[in-house]
C-alpha positions in Angstrom: 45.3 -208.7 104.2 46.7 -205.1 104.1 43.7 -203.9 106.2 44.8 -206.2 108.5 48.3 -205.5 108.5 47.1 -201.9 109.0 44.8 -202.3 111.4 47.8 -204.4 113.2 50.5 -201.5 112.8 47.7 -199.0 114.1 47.1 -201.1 116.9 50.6 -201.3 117.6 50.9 -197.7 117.1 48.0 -197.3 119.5 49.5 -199.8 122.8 53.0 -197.5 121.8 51.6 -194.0 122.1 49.8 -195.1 125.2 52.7 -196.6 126.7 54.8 -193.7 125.6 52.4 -191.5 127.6 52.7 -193.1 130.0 56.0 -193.0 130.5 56.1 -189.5 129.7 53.7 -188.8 132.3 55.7 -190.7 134.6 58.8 -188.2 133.5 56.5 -185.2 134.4 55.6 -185.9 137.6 58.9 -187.1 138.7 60.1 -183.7 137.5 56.8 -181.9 139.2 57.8 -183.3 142.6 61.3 -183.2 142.4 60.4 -179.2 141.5 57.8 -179.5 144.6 60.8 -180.6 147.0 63.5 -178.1 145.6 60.4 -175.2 146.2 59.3 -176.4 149.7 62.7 -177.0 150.7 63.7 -173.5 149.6 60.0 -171.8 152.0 61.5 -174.1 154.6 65.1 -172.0 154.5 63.4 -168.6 154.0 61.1 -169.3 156.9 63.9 -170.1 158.8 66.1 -167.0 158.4 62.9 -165.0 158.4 62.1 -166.8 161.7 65.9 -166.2 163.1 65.5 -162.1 162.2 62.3 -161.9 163.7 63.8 -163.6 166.9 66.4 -161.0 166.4 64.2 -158.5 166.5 62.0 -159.5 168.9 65.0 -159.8 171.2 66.5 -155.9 170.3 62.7 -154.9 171.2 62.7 -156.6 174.4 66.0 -154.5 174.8 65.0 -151.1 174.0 61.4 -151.6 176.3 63.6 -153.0 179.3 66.2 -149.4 178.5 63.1 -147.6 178.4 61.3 -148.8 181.2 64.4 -148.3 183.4 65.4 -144.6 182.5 61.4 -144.3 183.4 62.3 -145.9 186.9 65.3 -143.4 186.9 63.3 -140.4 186.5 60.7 -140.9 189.0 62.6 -142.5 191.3 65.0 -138.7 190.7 61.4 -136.6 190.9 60.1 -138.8 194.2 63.7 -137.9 195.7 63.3 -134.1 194.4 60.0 -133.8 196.1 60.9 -135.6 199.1 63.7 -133.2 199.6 61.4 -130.1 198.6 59.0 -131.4 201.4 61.9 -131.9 203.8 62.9 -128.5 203.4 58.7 -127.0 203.7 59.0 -129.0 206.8 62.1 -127.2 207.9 60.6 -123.5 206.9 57.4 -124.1 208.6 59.5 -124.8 211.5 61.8 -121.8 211.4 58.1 -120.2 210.9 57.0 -121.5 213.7 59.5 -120.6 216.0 59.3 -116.9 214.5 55.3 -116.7 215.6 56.5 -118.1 218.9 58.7 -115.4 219.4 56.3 -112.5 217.8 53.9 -113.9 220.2 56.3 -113.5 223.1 57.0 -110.1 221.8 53.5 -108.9 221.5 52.6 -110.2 224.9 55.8 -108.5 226.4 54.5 -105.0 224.2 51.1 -105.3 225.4 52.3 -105.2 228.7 54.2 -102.5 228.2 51.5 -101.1 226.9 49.2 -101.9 229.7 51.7 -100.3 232.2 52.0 -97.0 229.8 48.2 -97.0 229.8 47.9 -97.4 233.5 50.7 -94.3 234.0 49.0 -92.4 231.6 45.6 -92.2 233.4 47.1 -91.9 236.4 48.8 -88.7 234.9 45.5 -87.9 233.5 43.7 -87.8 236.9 46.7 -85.8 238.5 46.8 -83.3 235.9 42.8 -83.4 235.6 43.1 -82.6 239.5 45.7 -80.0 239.2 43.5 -78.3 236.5 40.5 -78.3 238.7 42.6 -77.3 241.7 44.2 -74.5 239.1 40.9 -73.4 237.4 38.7 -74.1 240.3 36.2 -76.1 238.0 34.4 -79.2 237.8 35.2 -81.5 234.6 32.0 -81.4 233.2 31.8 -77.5 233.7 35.5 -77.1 231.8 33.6 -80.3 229.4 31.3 -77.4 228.8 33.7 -74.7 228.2 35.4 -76.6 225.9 32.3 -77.3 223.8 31.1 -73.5 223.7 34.4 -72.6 222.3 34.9 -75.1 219.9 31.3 -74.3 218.5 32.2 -70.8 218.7 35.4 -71.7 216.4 33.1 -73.8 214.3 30.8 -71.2 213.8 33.0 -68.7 212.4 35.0 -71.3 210.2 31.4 -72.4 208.6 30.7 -68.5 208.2 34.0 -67.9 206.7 33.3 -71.0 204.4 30.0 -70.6 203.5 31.3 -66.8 202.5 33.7 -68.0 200.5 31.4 -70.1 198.5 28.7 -67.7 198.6 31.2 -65.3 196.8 32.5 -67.9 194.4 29.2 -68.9 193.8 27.8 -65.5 193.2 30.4 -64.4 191.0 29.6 -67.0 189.0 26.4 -67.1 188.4 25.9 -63.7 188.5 27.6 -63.0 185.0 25.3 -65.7 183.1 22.3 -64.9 185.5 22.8 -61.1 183.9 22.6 -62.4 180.6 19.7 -64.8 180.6 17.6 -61.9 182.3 18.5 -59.0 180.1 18.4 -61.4 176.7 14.8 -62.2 177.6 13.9 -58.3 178.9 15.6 -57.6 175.5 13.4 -60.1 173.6 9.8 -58.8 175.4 10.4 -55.3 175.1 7.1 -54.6 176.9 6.2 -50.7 176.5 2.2 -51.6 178.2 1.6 -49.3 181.7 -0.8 -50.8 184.3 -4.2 -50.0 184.4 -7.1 -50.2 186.3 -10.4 -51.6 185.7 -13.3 -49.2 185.2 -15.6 -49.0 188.2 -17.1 -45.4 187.6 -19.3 -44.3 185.0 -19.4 -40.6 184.2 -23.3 -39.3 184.4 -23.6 -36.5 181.6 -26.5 -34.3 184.2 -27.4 -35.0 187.8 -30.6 -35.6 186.0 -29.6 -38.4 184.9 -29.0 -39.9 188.5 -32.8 -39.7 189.2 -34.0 -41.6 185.6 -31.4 -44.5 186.6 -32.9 -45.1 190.0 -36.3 -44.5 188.4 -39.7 -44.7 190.6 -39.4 -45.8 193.8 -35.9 -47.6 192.6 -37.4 -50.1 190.4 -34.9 -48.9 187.4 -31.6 -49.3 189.6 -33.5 -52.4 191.6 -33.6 -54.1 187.9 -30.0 -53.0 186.8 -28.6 -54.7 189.7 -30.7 -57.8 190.0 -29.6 -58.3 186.2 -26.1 -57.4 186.6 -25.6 -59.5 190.1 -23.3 -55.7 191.1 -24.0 -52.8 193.1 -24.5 -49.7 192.2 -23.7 -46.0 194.3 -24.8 -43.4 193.1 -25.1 -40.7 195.8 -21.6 -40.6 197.4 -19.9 -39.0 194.3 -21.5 -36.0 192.1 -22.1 -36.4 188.4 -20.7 -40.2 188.7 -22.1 -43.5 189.3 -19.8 -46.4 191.1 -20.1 -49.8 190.7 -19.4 -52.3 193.1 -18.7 -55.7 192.7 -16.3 -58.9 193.5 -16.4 -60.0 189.9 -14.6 -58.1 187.5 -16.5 -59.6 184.4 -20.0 -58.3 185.8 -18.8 -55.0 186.6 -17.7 -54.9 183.0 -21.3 -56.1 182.0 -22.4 -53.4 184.0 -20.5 -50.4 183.0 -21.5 -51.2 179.2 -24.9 -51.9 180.0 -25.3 -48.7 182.3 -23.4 -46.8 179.6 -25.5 -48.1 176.3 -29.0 -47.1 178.4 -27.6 -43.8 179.6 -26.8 -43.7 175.3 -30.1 -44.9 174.6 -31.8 -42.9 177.1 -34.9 -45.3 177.4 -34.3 -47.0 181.3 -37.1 -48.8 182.2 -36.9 -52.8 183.8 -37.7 -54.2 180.2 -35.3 -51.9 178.5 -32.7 -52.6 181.0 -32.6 -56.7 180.7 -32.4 -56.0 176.7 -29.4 -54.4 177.2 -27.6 -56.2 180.0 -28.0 -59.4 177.7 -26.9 -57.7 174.9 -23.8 -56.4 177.6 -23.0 -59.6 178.5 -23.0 -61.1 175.0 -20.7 -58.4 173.9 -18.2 -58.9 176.8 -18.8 -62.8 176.1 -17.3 -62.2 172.9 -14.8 -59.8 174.4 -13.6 -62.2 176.7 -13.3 -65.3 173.7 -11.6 -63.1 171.5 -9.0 -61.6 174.4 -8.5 -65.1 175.2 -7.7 -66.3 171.5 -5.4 -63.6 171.0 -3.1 -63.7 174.1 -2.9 -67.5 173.0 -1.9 -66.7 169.6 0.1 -64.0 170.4 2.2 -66.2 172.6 2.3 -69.1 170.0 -0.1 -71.5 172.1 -2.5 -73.3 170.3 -5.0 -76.2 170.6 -5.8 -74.8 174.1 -9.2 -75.8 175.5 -11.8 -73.5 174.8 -12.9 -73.4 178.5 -9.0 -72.7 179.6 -9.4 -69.7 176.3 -12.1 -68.3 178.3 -10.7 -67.9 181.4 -7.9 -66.3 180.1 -9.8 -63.8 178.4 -11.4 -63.1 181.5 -8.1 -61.8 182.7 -8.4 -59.1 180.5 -10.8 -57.6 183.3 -8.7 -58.6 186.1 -6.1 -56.3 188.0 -3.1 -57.5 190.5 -1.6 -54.3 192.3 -3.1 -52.0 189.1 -1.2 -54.2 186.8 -3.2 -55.8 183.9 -3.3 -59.3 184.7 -3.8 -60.4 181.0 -1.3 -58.4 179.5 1.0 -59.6 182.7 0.9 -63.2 182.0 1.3 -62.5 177.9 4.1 -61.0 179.0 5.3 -63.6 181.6 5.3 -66.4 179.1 7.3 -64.4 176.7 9.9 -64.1 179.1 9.7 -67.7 179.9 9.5 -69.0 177.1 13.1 -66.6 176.4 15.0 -67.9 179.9 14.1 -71.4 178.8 15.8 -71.1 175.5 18.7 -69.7 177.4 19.2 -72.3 179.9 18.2 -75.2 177.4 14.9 -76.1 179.4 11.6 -77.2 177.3 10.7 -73.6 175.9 6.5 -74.7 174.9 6.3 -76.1 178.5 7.7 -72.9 180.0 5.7 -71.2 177.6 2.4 -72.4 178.6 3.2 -72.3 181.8 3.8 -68.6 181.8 0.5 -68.1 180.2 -1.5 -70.0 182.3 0.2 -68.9 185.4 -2.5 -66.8 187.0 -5.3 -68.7 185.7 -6.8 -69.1 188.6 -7.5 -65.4 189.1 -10.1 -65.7 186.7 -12.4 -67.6 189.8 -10.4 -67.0 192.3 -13.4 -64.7 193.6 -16.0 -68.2 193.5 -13.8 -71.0 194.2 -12.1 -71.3 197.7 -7.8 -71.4 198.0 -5.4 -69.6 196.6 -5.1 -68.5 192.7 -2.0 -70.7 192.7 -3.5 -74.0 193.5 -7.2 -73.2 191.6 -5.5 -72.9 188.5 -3.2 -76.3 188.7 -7.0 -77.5 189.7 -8.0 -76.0 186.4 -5.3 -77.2 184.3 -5.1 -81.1 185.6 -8.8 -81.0 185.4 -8.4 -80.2 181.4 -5.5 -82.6 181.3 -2.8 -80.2 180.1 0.8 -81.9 180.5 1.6 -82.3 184.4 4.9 -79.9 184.2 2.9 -77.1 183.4 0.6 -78.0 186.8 3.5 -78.1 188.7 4.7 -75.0 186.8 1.2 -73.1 187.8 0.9 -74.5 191.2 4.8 -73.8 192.5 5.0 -70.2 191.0 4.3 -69.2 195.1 6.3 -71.7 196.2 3.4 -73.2 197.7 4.3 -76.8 196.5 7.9 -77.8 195.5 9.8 -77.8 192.1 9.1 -81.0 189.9 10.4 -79.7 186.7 13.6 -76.9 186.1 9.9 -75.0 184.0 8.2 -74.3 187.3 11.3 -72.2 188.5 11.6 -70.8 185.5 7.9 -69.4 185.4 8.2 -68.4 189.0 11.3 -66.1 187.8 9.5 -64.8 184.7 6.4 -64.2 187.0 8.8 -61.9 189.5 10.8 -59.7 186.1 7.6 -59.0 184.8 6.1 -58.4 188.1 8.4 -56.2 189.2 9.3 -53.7 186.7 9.5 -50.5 186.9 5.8 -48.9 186.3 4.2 -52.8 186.4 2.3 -52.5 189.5 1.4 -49.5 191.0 -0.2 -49.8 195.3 -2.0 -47.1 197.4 -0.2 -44.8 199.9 -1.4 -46.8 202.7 0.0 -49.9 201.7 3.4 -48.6 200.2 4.2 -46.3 204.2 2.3 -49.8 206.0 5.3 -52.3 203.9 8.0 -49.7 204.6 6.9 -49.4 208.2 6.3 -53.8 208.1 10.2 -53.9 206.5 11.8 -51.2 209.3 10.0 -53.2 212.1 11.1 -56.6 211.1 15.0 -55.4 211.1 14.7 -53.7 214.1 13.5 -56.5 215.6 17.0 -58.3 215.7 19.6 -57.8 218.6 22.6 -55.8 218.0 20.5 -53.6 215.2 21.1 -49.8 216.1 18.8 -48.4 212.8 17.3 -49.4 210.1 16.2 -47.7 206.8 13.5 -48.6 204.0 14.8 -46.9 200.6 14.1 -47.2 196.5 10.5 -47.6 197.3 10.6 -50.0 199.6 13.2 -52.4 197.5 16.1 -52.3 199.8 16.3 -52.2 203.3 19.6 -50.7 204.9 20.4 -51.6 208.4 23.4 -50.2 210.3 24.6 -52.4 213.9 26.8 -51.9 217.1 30.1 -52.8 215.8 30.8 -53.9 219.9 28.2 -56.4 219.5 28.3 -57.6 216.2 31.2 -58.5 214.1 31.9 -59.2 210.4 30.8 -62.8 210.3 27.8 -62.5 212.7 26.3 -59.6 210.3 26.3 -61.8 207.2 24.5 -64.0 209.5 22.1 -61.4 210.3 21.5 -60.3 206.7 20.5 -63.7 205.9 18.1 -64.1 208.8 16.3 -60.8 208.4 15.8 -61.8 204.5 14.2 -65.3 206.0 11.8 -63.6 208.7 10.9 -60.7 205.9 10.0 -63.7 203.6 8.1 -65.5 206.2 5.7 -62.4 207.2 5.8 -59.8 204.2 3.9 -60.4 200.6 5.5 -57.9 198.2 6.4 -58.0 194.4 9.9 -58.4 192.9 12.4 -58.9 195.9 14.0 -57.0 198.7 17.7 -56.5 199.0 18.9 -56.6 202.8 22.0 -54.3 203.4 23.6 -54.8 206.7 26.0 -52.2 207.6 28.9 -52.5 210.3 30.9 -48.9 210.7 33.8 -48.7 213.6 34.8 -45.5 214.3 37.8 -44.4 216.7 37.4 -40.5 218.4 39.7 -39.0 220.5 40.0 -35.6 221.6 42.9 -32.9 221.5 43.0 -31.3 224.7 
């Protein structure tokens, strides 16, 4: 009965909590969508007002683009009337413009016909006055055309001397000073004390005995000396003397020594006499080599070829004008090699080229041309450095200057050359070039005497004063120096003196 009742109360219990939920539930979700209402109705009012101020400030943009958009309007309609007004007023310059040309234009036509008139007055004038002259001076125009000319030549003339004797001077003084220096600095340097001399060509005979054992029987003996030798050999012309003759200087050295050791010896016969002309030229073979080593050590050349060494060394036999040849060009590369130092040039080049110099008078004798060009020959065949060939071939002034070393050689060549006591010439030659020098300056119109002096080194030459005057005799001087270069040969230089005296006599009566 009680668990009946219970199960009664719990049942009741039960149908009460569920209907209690149910009515709580009920409760809840009255209060959940009243809450929902209250919530969307309170989005609703913010949207609204959030929906009025963006209409508000969609509207104050709309207002500040439309005030934006019409000050832009402003401004360009203000810079279209600014450039309409600037282009109004182009307009207007380019007609004032215009108008100016227009009136240039008239001007300019109305000058050129002034002009035009002038021009026709003024050769009208012309032709009266050109007729009056030629009435007045009783010449044609193309004879006074030619009047004219002469003396404005003449006037150009002596303003070109005067000029070119002003330079000249200016020139001269300067040059002269520092010219003075570089010469005596590399005279100083040399010092050369050598005095020419010649090569032997007679051979003293101790006996006139001896004459008859060197031409031996029937001349076999001299027949032999001279076949072997390639020289000649007189013997009759001079007493107690032999002379040998002969183109090459190197086999009249063979020669002397050979005739000198048998004459020593005193056994000539044919077989005797090839012994020792072998033994002669082997000597002078060695001669020659060491000559040849020794000018190129002295000099402070090495590495030379050995052919180039003995052609040098065959210089040592070799005279120019009785001046040692070998000893010259030892002493022309000295002074070379001092100039070049001076002036800043390439002093081994200059060097060399002073040494080498008169190479070619080594073969001159067998080869054909001048010593000048056999020796560049020599020296591009042996492939020595092309300024000293130029340097060797130009020292004539046969070919031109392609290096500041050929000048420098040529220059050395002409101090050393023409020294006092470096060359030494026979009477016949010295009175013939005196004679040569007199000839050419009298030669020249206007030239009243002329005078060789200091050997033969300066030519003096006195004029008519009535037909020469200041300017023409510096003209002279320079032409006499060109025609004495063109037909003389001569060592050093020549200085040309022209003299012009005016003298005024009266008489007391």
């Amino acid at each position: 009965m009680d668990i009946v009742v219970l199960l009664a109360v719990a049942a009741l219990a039960a149908v009460g909590g569920v209907v209690a939920g149910f009515i709580a539930r009920g409760m809840w979700a009255s209060q959940a969508i009243k809450a929902a209402q209250e919530k969307q109705a309170r989005i609703i009012a913010e949207a609204r007002a959030q929906q009025k101020e963006l209409i508000l400030q969609a509207k104050d943009e709309q207002v500040r683009l439309q005030r934006e958009a019409e000050d832009e309007a402003r401004a360009r309609r203000a810079e279209l009337a600014n450039l309409e007004r600037r282009l109004l007023q182009r307009d207007e310059q380019l007609d004032q413009r215009g108008d100016m040309l227009e009136q240039r234009d008239r001007k300019l036509l109305e000058r050129e016909r002034e002009l035009e008139t002038q021009r026709e007055q003024l050769a009208k004038a012309r032709l009266d006055h050109q007729a009056a002259l030629e009435r007045v001076s009783q010449m044609s125009p193309e004879e006074a055309k030619q009047v004219l000319i002469e003396s404005v030549r003449a006037e150009a003339e002596h303003d070109a001397v005067r000029v070119a004797r002003a330079i000249e001077r200016s020139a001269r003084e300067q040059a002269e000073e520092k010219a003075r220096d570089i010469v005596v600095t590399a005279i100083q340097r040399v010092m050369s004390d050598h005095t020419a001399e010649m090569t032997v060509s007679v051979v003293p005979l101790p006996s006139e005995e001896m004459k008859g054992r060197i031409i031996g029987r029937e001349g076999r003996n001299i027949r032999a000396l001279e076949q072997a030798t390639g020289i000649d050999l007189i013997i009759d012309d001079t007493p107690e003397s032999v002379l040998i003759s002969g183109f090459d200087p190197v086999r009249r050295e063979v020669a002397r020594l050979a005739l000198t050791k048998l004459m020593q010896d005193g056994r000539i016969h044919p077989g005797r006499i090839e012994e020792i002309v072998a033994k002669a030229r082997a000597d002078v073979d060695l001669v020659i080599r060491q000559a040849g080593e020794s000018a190129a050590y002295d000099t402070g050349i090495p590495g030379l070829p050995p052919e180039i060494i003995k052609l040098l060394g065959r210089l040592k036999y070799r005279t120019s004008y009785g001046q040692n040849v070998l000893k010259h060009v030892v002493e022309t590369a000295r002074l070379a090699a001092s100039i070049a130092g001076e002036v800043g040039a390439d002093i081994q080049i200059a060097k060399m080229g002073g040494l080498l110099h008169d190479i070619g008078k080594a073969v001159d004798h067998e080869v054909e041309g001048g010593h000048a060009g056999i020796g560049a020959q020599i020296a591009q065949k042996h492939d020595l450095p092309k300024k000293v060939v130029n340097a060797i071939a130009a020292h004539h002034q046969e070919v031109e200057y392609a290096c500041i070393e050929a000048p420098i050689v040529q220059i050395a060549d002409a101090i050393s050359a023409s020294r006092p006591g470096a060359r030494g010439e026979s009477a016949e030659t010295y009175v013939k070039r005196l004679e040569d020098l007199q000839a050419i300056a009298n030669s020249f119109a206007g030239v009243e005497k002329s005078f060789a002096v200091q050997a033969g080194r300066e030519v003096r030459i006195l004029v008519r004063p009535d037909a020469i005057d200041d300017l023409a005799s510096m003209r002279l001087a320079r032409d006499i120096v060109r025609k004495i270069e063109e037909s003389l040969t001569y060592p050093g230089q020549i200085k040309v003196t022209v003299i012009r005296e005016t003298r005024a006599v009266e008489y007391a009566k």
